[in-house]
N, C-alpha and C positions, 0 to 999 in steps of 0.2 A: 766380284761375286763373293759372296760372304761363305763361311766353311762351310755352315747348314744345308746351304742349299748347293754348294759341291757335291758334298754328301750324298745328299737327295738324289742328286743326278748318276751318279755312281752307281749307287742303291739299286735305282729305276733300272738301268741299261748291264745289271750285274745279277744281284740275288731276286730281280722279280724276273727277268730273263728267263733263270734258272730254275725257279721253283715254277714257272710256266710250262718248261720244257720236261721237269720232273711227273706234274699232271699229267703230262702224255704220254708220259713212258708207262704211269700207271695204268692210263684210261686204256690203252692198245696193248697189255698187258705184259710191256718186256722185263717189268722193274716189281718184285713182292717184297715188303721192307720187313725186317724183321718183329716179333711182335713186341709192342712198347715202342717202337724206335717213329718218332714225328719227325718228316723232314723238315717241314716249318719252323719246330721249335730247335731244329739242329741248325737252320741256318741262321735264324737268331742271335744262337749263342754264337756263331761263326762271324755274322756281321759286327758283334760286340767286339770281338776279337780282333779282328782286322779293323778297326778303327785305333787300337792300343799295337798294330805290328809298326813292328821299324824295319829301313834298313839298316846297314852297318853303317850310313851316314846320320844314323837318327832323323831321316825324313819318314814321315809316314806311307806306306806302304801304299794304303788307298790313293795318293798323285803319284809315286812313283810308278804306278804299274801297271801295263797296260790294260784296260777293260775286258780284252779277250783272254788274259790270262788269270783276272780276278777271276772272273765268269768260269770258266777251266778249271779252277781247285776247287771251287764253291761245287761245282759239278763233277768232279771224282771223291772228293768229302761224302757229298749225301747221295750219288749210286751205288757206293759200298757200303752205306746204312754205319757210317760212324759220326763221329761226334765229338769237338774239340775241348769240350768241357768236361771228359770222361779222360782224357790224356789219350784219347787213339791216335791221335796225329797235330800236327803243327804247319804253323802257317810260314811258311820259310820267305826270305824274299832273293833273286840274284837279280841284279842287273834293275829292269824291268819288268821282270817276269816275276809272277806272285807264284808258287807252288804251294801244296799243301802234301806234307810228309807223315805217310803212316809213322807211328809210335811202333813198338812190337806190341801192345795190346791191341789197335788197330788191325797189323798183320794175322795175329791170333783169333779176332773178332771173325774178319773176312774170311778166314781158311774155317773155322767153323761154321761160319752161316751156309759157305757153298760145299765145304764136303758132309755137315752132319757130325762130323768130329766132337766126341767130347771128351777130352782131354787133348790139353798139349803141353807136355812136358819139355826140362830141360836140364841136363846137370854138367860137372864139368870131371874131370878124371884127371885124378894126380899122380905122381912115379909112384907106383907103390901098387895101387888100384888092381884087384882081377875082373878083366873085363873077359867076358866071351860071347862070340854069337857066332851064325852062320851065314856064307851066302847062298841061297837061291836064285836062282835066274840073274844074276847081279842085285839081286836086294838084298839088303840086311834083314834077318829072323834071329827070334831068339834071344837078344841082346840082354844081356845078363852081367849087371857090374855090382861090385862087390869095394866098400869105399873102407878104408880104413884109415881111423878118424886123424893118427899122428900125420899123414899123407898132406892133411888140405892145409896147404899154405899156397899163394898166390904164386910163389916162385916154382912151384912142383906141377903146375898146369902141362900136361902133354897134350890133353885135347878137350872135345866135350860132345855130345851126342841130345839130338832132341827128339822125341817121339809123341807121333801123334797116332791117337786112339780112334780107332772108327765106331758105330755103333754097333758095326758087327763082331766088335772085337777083337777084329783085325786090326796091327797094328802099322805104320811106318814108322823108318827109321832113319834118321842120316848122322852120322857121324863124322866128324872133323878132325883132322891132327892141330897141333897149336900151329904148326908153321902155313897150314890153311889159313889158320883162324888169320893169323897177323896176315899174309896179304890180302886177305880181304881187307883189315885194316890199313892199310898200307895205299889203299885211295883212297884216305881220308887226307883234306890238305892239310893236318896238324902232325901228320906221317915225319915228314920230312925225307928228303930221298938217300936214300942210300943206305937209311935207319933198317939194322935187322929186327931191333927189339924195340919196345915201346918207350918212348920218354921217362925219364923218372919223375914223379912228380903230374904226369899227362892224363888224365881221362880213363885210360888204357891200361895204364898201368895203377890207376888208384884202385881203380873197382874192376882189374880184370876180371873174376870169376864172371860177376855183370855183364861185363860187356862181351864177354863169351859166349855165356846161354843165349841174349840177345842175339848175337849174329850168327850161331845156329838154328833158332828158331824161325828165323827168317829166311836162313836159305832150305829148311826142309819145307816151312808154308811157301814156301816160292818153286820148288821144284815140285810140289804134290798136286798145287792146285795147276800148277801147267802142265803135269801128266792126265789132268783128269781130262772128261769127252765136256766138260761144261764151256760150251764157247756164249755164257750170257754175258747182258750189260756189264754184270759187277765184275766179272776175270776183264775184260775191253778195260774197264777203266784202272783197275789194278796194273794192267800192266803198260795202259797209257802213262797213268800218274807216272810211272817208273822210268820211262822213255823219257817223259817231259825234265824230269828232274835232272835224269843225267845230262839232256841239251844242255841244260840252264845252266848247271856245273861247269861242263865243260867250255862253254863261252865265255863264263866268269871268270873262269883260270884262264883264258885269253887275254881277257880286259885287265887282269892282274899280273900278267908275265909281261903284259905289254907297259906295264906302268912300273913294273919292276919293285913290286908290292909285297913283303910277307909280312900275314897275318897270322898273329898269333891267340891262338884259342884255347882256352882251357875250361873245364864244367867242374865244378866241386861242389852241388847239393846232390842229395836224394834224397828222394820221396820216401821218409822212414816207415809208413803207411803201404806201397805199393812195393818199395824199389826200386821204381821208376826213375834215373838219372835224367834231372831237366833244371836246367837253367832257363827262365823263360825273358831274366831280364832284356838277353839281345841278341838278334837274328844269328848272330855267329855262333853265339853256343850252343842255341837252339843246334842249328845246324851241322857241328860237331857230332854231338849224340845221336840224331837222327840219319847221318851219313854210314856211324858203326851198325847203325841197325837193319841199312838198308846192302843188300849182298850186292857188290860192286864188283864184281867178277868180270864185267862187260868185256866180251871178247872183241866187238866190231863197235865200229861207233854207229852210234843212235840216231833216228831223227823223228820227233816228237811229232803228230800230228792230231789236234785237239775239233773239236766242232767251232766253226767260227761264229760269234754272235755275232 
């Protein structure tokens, strides 16, 4: 069978599946996409994509993976109204399972389209810093920092805080210590065990401040949009995606302890435009950056369960 018509077949049993199943979410009203936002033309650029993904053995993603799990990102992608050509997320591969990984501008997107939020802030706080706020009920109010400017060096990090704005004005808040911040870092597989601090030279340690705000931002839009009453499509598949991904991880560190395998990963661009640290040449580094950004705090193990095509 020639690739074209592999392809095709793919295609058929993957993104017309899905944009099928999308019409119905429309037509029975579970699914309002945001305005501007085409799923058609978001899985386009998404079929583009995944025709250019690899895995870590440079086979392409489209034969290694299974069609239920193509189908499955293709369909947590465009129920949370993002878009792979805006930097919201990526197309990750483990195993045979295709995932697709919010970005933190994805994470950002989604927590404002379902709380109304406009703004979402993030900074990081260095020895020196006067931070003050209050608690209420166990929330943070009030939070008031004070940066002063000799302070910001990478090595003087003690924490970092992100806050998101509502239209009411009302604000959330979460704040993190740095010894937080690193074990959440610390289930990333480029961690290494037993590491208190971050590699020199590693991802984490280039562009800490970065990868700071990042993985606060993502655990305040993770914890705000699951305190909220919204149980629609887009929170289901937010927090599927997030299920799925951690299966896939975890079975991959299977397949890799059992073959007695360490890979070693490192990311050295950014997006001088955005910020955005991405390496897109290869599913590993993709997946580095998108691992910090994603809050891996998982206290129980996960079990992923997706709609079958």
């Amino acid at each position: 069978m020639s690739n074209q018509n592999q392809l095709a077949m793919v295609k058929k049993d993957t993104v017309d599946v899905v944009a099928e199943r999308v019409r119905h979410f429309q037509e029975q009203g579970e699914i309002h996409f945001p305005a501007g936002y085409s799923p058609d033309n978001a899985m386009k650029s998404a079929w583009l994509t995944l025709q250019n993904t690899q895995d870590r053995n440079k086979k392409p993603a489209l034969e290694v993976c299974t069609r239920d799990s193509i189908a499955n990102a293709l369909l947590d992608m465009v129920v949370q109204g993002l878009n792979p050509t805006k930097k919201q997320g990526y197309f990750i591969v483990y195993g045979n399972q295709l995932t697709f990984q919010r970005s933190y501008f994805g994470t950002m997107a989604v927590t404002k389209r379902v709380t109304g939020a406009k703004e979402i802030n993030a900074n990081v706080i260095y020895d020196g810093d006067d931070v003050d706020y209050e608690m209420v009920n166990g929330k943070i109010t009030n939070l008031k920092h004070k940066q002063k400017f000799g302070s910001i060096d990478k090595e003087n990090i003690i924490g970092a805080y992100a806050t998101i704005v509502l239209d009411s004005n009302t604000t959330y808040h979460e704040l993190m210590t740095i010894e937080e911040i690193r074990q959440a870092w610390s289930q990333s597989q480029m961690w290494g065990k037993g590491n208190k601090k971050e590699k020199e030279g590693s991802t984490h340690d280039k562009f800490r401040q970065e990868m700071a705000k990042k993985t606060v931002i993502n655990r305040a839009c993770k914890k705000f949009l699951n305190s909220s009453d919204d149980s629609s499509l887009v929170i289901q598949h937010f927090n599927r995606q997030d299920d799925a991904i951690a299966e896939a991880e975890a079975q991959q560190e299977i397949n890799e302890n059992a073959n007695s395998e360490y890979i070693d990963i490192d990311v050295s661009e950014v997006d001088q435009e955005t910020g955005e640290i991405t390496s897109p040449d290869t599913e590993k580094e993709d997946s580095e950056v998108e691992q910090v950004m994603n809050d891996m705090e998982q206290q129980e193990p996960v079990t992923a369960k997706g709609p079958s095509f």
